[in-house]
N, C-alpha and C positions, 0 to 999 in steps of 0.2 A: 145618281141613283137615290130611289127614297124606300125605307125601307117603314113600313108599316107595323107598328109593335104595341106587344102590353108590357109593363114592367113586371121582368120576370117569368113571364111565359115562354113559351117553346119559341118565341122571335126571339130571344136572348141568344139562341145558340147562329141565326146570322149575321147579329149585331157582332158577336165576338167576331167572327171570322172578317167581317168588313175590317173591324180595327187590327186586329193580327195583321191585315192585307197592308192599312193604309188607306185603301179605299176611300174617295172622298161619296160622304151619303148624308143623308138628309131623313132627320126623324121626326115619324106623325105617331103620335099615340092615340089611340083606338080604346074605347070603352067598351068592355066586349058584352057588356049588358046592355047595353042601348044600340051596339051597334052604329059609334059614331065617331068621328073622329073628334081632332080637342079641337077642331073650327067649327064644329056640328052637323060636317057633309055625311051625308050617308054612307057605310065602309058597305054594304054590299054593292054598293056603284062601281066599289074598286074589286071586291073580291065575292063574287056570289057564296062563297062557302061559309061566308060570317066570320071567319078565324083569322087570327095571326099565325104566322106572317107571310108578307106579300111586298113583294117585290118591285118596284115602279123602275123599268130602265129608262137609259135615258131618251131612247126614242116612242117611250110612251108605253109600251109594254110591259103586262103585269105579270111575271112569274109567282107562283103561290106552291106553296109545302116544303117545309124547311129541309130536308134532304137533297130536295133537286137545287135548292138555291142556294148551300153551303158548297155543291161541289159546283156550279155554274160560277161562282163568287171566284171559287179558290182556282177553274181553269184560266181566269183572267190575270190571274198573278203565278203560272206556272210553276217557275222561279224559287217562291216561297218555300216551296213544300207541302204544301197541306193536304194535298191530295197526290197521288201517284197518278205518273203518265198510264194516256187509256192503254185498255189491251194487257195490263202487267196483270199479274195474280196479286200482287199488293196494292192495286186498286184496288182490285175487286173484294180483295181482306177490309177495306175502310166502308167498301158497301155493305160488307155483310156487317159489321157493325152498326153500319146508318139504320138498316132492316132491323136488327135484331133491337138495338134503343128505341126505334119508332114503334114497332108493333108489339113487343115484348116487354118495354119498361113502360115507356109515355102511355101507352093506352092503359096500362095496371094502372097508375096514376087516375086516371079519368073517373072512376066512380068517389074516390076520395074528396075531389073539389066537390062533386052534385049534391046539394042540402037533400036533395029528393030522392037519393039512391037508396036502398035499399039497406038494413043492417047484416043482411047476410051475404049481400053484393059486396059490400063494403069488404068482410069479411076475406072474402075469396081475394079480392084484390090486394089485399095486405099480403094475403099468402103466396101469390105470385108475384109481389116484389121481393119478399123474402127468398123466393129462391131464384129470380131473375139479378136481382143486387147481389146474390153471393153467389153465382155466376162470373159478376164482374168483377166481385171480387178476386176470385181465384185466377182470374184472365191476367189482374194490375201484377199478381204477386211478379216480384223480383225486376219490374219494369216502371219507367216514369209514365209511360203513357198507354194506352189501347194496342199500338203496333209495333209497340218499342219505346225504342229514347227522342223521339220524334213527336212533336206536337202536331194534329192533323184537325178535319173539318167533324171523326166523329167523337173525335174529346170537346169539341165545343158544343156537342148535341148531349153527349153523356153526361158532362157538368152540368148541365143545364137542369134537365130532369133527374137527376139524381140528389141535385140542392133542393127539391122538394119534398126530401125527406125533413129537414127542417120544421116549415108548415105545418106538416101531416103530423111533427110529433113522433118521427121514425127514428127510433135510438140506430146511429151505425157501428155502436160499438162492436155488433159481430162481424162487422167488415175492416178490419181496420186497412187493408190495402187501400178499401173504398174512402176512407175517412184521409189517408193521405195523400191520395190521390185529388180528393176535392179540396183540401189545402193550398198544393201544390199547383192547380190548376188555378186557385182562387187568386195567388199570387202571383200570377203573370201578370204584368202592365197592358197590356191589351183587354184582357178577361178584367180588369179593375177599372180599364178608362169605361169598358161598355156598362158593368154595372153603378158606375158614379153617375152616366150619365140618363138612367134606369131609374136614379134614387134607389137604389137598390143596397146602396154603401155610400159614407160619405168620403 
């Protein structure tokens, strides 16, 4: 598999779960300003959406949006854990999370990167991290992870976007479940081999 990535962007969250897996994959990094990859092939050839991440199986097909590709990653390794067999109500608990981080947190996120957003955009989107983050907050209290004591595919989505509090300059001191939780997550050996090999850490 080849997994299409920027360092540190929302591809980080199926980079982690490839390594959690084992998964053997193959990484192209993407300039998501030029829209190119680091050979100089055009990335909308591979993904008309312009975005990371994207997915290359191995018979040539390209799955794209990081949701569908952390739990299609983690049904191939069953076994593991990361995801609950279909059909249970504890899947369907790790989707509602996948949902609730992708349209709730990630996209609050989104006017913060744009030089070009607005200052009272900006504004508003600070303020819907703040109460989407202490949301998550109060979810972590008394638990290691989002479903429990169990590492899954939307703790490697939530790490993900929630370490760009960092960046942005987002004190998480009023979260502190949230601040141990990214700790905690930060130090897995999987979550550490994907961001070494990110340049993300050394």
């Amino acid at each position: 598999m080849k997994l299409y990535y920027s360092p540190g962007a929302c591809s980080l969250s199926p980079h982690i779960v490839l390594c959690e897996l084992g998964l053997p994959h193959e990484l192209v990094r993407v300039d998501l300003k030029s829209h190119t990859t680091a050979d100089g092939a055009d990335y909308y050839g591979v993904n008309p959406k312009g975005y990371v991440p994207a997915l290359q199986l191995d018979d040539g097909q390209i799955l794209t949006e990081g949701p569908a590709i952390v739990q299609y990653l983690a049904d191939q390794k069953p076994a593991a854990g990361l995801l609950p067999p279909a059909g249970t109500l504890e899947r369907a608990r790790v989707q509602e999370w996948l949902t609730f981080i992708g349209t709730e947190i990630h996209k609050s996120f989104s006017p913060l990167f744009r030089p070009d957003a607005a200052a009272d955009w900006k504004t508003a989107a600070r303020a819907n991290l703040d109460r989407r983050l202490g949301f998550a907050d109060q979810a972590l209290a008394g638990r290691d992870y989002l479903t429990g004591d169990r590492f899954c595919v939307a703790d490697a989505y939530l790490f993900t976007v929630a370490s760009w509090t960092r960046p942005m300059k987002i004190d998480t001191a009023a979260w502190p479940n949230l601040a141990a939780y990214l700790a905690r997550v930060a130090a897995r050996p999987a979550v550490r081999e994907a961001m070494v090999a990110e340049g993300l850490v050394k």
